[in-house]
Backbone as a ProteinNet text record, in pm:
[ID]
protein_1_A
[PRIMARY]
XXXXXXXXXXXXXXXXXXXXXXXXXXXXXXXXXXXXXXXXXXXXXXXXXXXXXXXXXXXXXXXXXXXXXXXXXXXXXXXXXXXXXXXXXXXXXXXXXXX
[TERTIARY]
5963.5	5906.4	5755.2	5691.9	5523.8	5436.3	5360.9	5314.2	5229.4	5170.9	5075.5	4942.3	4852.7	4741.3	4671	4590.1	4542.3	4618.1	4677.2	4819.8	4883	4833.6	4830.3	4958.8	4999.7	5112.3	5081.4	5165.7	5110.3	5062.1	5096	5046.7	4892.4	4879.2	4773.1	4654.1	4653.3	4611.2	4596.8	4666.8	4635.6	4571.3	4558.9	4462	4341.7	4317.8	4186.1	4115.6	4237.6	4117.6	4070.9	4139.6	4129.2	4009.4	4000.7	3833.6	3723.5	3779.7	3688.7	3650.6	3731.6	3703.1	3602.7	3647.4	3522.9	3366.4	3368.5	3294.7	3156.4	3224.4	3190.1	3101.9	3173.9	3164.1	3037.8	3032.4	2923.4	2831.5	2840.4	2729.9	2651.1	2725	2730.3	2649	2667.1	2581.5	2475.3	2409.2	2285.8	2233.3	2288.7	2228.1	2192.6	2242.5	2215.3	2072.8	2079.8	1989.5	1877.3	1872.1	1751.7	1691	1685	1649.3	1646	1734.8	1689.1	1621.1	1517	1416.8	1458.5	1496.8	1512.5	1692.7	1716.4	1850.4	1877.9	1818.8	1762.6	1890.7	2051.2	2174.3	2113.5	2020.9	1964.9	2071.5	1975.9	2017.5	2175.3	2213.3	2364	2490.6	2498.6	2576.6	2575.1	2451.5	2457.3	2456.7	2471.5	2488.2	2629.2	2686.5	2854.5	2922.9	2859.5	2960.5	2905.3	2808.6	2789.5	2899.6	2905.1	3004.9	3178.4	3189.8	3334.3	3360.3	3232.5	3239	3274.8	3151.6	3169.4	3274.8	3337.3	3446.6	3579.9	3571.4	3708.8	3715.9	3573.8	3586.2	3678	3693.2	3840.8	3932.1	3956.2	4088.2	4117.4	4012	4038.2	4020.1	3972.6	3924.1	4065.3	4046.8	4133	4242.6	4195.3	4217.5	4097.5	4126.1	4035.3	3917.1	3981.2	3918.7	3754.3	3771.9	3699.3	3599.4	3542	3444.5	3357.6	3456.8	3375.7	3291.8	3368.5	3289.8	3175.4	3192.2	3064.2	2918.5	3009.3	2923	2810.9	2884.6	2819	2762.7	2802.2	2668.2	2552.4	2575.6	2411.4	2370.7	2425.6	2334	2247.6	2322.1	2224.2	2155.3	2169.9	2048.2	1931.5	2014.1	1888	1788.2	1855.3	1786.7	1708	1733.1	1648.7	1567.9	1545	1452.8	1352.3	1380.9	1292.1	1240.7	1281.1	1181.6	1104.5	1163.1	1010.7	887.6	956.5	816.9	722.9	821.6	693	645.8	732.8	638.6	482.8	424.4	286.9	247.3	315.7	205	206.7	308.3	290.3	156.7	113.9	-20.4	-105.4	-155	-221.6	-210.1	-153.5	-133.6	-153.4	-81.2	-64.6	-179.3	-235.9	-289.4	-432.1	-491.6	-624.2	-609.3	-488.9	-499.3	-472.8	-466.8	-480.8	-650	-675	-835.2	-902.1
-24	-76.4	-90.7	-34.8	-50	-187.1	-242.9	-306.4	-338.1	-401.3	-419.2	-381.7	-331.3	-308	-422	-495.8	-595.1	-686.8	-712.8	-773.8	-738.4	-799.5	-782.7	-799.4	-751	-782	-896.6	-1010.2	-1122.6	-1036.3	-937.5	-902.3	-810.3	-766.7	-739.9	-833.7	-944.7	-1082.7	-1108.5	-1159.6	-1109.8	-1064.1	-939.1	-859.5	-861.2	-886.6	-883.1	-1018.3	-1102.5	-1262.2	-1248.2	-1183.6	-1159.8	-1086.5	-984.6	-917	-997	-1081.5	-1184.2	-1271.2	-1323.9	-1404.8	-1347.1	-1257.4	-1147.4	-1119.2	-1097.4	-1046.5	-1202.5	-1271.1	-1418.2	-1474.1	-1415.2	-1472.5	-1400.2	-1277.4	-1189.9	-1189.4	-1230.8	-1263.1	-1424.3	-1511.9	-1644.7	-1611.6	-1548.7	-1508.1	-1472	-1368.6	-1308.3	-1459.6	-1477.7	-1598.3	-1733.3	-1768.2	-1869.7	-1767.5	-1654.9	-1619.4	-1580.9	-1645.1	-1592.7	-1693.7	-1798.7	-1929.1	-2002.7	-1941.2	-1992.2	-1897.4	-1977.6	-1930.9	-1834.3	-1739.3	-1673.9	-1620.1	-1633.6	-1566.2	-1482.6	-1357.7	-1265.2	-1121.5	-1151.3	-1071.4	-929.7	-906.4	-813.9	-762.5	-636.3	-588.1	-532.2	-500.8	-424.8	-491.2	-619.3	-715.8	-736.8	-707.7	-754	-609.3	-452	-336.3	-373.4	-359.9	-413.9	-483.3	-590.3	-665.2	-633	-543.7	-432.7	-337.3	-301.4	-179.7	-225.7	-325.3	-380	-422.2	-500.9	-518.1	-426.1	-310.7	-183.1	-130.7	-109.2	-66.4	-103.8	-249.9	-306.5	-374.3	-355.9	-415.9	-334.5	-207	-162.6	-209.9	-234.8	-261.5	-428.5	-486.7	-669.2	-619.8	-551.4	-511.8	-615.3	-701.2	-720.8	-848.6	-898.4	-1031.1	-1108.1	-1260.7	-1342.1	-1299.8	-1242.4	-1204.5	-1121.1	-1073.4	-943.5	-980.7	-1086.9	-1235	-1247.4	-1240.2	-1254.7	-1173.5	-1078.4	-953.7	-892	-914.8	-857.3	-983.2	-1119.5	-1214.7	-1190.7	-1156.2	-1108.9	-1011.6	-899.4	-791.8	-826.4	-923.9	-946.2	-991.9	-1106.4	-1197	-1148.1	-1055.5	-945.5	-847.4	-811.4	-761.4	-835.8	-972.7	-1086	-1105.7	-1145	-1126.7	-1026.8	-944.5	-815.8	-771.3	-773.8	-848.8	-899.6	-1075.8	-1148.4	-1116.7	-1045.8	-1035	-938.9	-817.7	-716.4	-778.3	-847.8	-939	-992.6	-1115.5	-1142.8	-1120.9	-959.7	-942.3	-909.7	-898.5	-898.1	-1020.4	-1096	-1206.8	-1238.7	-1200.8	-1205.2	-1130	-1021	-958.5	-1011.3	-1103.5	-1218.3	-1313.3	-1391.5	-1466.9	-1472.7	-1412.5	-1316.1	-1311	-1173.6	-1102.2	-1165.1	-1192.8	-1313	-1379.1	-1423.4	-1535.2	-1464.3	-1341.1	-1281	-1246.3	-1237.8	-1202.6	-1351.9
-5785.7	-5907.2	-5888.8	-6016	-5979.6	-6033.1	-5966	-6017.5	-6114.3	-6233.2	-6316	-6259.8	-6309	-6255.6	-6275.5	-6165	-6073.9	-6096.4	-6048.7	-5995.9	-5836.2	-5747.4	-5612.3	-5555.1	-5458.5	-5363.2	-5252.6	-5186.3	-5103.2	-5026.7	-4925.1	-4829	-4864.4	-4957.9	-4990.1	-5046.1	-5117.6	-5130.7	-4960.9	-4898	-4753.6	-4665.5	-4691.3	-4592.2	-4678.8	-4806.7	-4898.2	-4847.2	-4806.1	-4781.2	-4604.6	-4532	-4417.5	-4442.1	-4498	-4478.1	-4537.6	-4648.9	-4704	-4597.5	-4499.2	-4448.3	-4293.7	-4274.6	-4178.3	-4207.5	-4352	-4390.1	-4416.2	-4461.2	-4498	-4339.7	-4242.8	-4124	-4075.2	-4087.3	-4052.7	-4087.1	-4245.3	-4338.6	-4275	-4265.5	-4208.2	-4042.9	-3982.3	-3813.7	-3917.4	-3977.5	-4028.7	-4072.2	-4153.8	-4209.9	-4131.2	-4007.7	-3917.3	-3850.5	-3760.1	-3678.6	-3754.8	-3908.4	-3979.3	-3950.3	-3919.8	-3929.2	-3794	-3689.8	-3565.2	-3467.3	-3441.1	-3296.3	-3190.6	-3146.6	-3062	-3056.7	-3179.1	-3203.3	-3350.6	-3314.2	-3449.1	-3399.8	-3505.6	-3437.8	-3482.7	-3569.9	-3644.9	-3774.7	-3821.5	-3932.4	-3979.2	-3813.9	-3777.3	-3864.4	-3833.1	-3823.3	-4012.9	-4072.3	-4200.4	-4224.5	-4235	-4275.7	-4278.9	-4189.6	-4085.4	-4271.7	-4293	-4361.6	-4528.8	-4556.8	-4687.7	-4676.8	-4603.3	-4592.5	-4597.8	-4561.9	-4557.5	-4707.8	-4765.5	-4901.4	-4985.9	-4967.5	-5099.3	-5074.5	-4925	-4927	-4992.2	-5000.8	-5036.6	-5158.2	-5204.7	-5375.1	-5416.1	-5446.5	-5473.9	-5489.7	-5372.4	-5396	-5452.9	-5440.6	-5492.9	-5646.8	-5746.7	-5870.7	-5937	-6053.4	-6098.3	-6038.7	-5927.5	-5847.9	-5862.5	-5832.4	-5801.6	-5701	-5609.7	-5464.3	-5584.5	-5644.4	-5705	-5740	-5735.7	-5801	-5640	-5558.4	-5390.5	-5331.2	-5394.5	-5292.9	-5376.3	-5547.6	-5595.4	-5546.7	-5531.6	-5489.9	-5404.1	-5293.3	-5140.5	-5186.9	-5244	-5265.2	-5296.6	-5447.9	-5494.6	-5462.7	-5366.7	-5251.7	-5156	-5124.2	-5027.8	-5070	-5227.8	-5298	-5329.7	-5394.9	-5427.6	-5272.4	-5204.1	-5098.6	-5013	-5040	-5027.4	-5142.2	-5205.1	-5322.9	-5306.3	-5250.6	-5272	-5134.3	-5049.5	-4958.7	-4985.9	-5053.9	-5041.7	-5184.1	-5186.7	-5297.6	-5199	-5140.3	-5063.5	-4942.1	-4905.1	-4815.6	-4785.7	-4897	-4876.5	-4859.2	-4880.9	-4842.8	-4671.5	-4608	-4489.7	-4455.6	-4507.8	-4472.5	-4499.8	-4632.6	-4656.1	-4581.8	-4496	-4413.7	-4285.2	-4228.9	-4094.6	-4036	-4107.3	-4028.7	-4015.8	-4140	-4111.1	-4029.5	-3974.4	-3878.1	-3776.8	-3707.2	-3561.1	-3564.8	-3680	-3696.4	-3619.8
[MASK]
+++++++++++++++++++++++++++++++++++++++++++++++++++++++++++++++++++++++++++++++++++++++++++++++++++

């Protein structure tokens, strides 16, 4: 018997919160070592948990879950965003002051 379209199976609800919850986690390391002193996991770790996202919005389309994962994308667009805004001002800043 087939199911309704987005209308999930438990075990699939399942493995969708399991990557949610990976992905959440990975995102969560980027986001701590942005902010502490001498623990920078780099860019890897946050490519790592884009890719688990775009990959599996798919299949959450039409679940609750489907609300999460577009979440995490734009967060990491918004955030990539607001940095190439202000990254000039790091050159305004910065660099006068090695001068």
């Amino acid at each position: 018997m087939e199911q309704p379209q987005g209308v999930l199976s438990p075990v699939q609800e399942q493995n969708l919160q399991t990557v949610g919850v990976i992905s959440d986690v990975l995102h969560a390391i980027v986001a701590v070592g942005a902010v502490l002193p001498g623990f920078q996991p780099g860019v890897l770790l946050l490519i790592a948990a884009v890719v688990i996202d775009l990959v599996k919005r798919d299949d959450a389309r039409g679940s609750w879950q489907a609300s999460h994962f577009r979440w995490r994308l734009r967060s990491v667009l918004f955030a990539g965003l607001a940095y190439l805004i202000s990254a000039p001002l790091w050159l305004v800043f910065v660099i006068p002051g090695w001068i």
